[in-house]
C-alpha positions, -999 to 999 in steps of 0.1 A, spaced: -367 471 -467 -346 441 -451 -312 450 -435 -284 429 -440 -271 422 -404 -243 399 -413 -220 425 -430 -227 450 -407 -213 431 -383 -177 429 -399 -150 451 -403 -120 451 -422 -94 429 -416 -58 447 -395 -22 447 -410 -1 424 -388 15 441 -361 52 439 -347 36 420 -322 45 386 -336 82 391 -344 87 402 -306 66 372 -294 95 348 -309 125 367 -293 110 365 -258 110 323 -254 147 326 -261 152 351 -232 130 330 -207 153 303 -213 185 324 -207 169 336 -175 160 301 -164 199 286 -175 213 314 -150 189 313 -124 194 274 -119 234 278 -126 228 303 -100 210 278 -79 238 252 -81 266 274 -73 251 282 -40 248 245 -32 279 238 -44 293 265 -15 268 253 5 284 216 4 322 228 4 325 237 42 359 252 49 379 236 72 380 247 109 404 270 120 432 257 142 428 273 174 458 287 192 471 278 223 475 305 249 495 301 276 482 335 296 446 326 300 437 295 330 418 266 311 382 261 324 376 230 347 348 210 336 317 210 352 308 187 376 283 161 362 251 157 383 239 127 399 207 114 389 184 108 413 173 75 430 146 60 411 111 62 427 96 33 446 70 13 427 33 22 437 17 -10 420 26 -44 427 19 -59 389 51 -55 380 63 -81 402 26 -100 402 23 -113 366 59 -128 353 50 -152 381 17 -151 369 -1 -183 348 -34 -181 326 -48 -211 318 -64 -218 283 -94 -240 280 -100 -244 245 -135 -252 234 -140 -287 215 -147 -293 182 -178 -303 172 -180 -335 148 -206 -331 128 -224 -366 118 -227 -344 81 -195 -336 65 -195 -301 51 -182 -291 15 -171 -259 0 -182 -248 -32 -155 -222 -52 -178 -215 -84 -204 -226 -108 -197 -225 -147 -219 -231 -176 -183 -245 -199 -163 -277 -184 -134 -251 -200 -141 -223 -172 -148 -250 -141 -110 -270 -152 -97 -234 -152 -112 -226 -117 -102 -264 -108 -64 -257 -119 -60 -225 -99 -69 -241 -63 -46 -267 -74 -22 -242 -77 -29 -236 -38 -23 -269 -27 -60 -277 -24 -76 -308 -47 -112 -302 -60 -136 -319 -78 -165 -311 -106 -196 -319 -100 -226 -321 -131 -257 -330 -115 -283 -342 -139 -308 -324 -154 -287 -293 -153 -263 -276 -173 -237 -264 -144 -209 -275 -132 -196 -272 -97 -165 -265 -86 -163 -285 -55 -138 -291 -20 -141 -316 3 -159 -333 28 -145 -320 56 -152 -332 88 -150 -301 108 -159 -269 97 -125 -251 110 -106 -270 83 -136 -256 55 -125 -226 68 -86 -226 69 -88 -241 34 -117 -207 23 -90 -183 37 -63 -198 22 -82 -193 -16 -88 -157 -4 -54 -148 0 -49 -166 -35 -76 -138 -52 -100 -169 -56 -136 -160 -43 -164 -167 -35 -160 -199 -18 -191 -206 0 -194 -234 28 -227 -260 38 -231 -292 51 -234 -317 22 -269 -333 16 -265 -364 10 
């Protein structure tokens, strides 16, 4: 003989309790606890802010006013143990600077390659934006074109011109010697 398990299970449903009308009064005395305590809360700083004034302090004639203490001296300052501090505002450091190196090849900085002359003009118009004037290159038999900067004749100015586009959010700008 099979059992039925699923009705077993049940039982039958409970009459609504009082539970549920109570429920809805108690929001509405949460918020009358939270307008006092606040109110409350903004009294005290409002006493808090409202400092009486000082009292006015009477003069008596039978009691000796105090004499003010003596201030004390400050003593000497100590005598210097080093002798920088009077060596280096006399002091001069000479700077050689290193020479720049000319290169017989002129070096280029590439900012992009794009498969659409639409996306290279865009790149092209946002380091014009900069200040800086590029170029776009197509070499043949491919189907890129090149954003390109330059020649430069020294690779300091490549990279003054790279750092520049970096603050500008324009990357990656890389830098080679142009084959010619």
């Amino acid at each position: 003989m099979a059992k039925d398990y699923v009705r077993r299970g049940r039982s039958p449903k409970k009459p609504a309790t009082k539970k549920t009308a109570t429920a809805k009064r108690k929001p509405w005395r949460a918020g009358l606890l939270a307008i006092l305590l606040v109110g409350a809360f903004g009294y005290g700083l409002y006493i808090l802010n409202n400092d009486p004034e000082p009292p006015v302090p009477v003069v008596q004639q039978s009691k000796p006013t105090p004499k003010p203490a003596a201030k004390k001296e400050l003593p000497p300052p100590p005598e210097e143990k080093w002798q920088y501090v009077e060596s280096l505002p006399k002091r001069e450091i000479e700077v050689v600077a290193k020479e720049q190196e000319i290169s017989a090849i002129p070096y280029i900085m590439q900012c992009g390659a794009y498969k659409t002359l639409d996306q290279a003009e865009a790149r092209k118009l946002d380091i014009a934006f900069q200040g800086i004037t590029s170029k776009i290159r197509k070499k043949e038999g491919s189907d890129w074109y090149r954003v390109v900067l330059g020649p430069y004749t020294t690779k300091r100015d490549a990279e003054r011109d790279r750092h520049k586009l970096q603050r500008a959010k324009i990357e990656p700008c890389a830098i080679w010697k142009e084959a010619q």
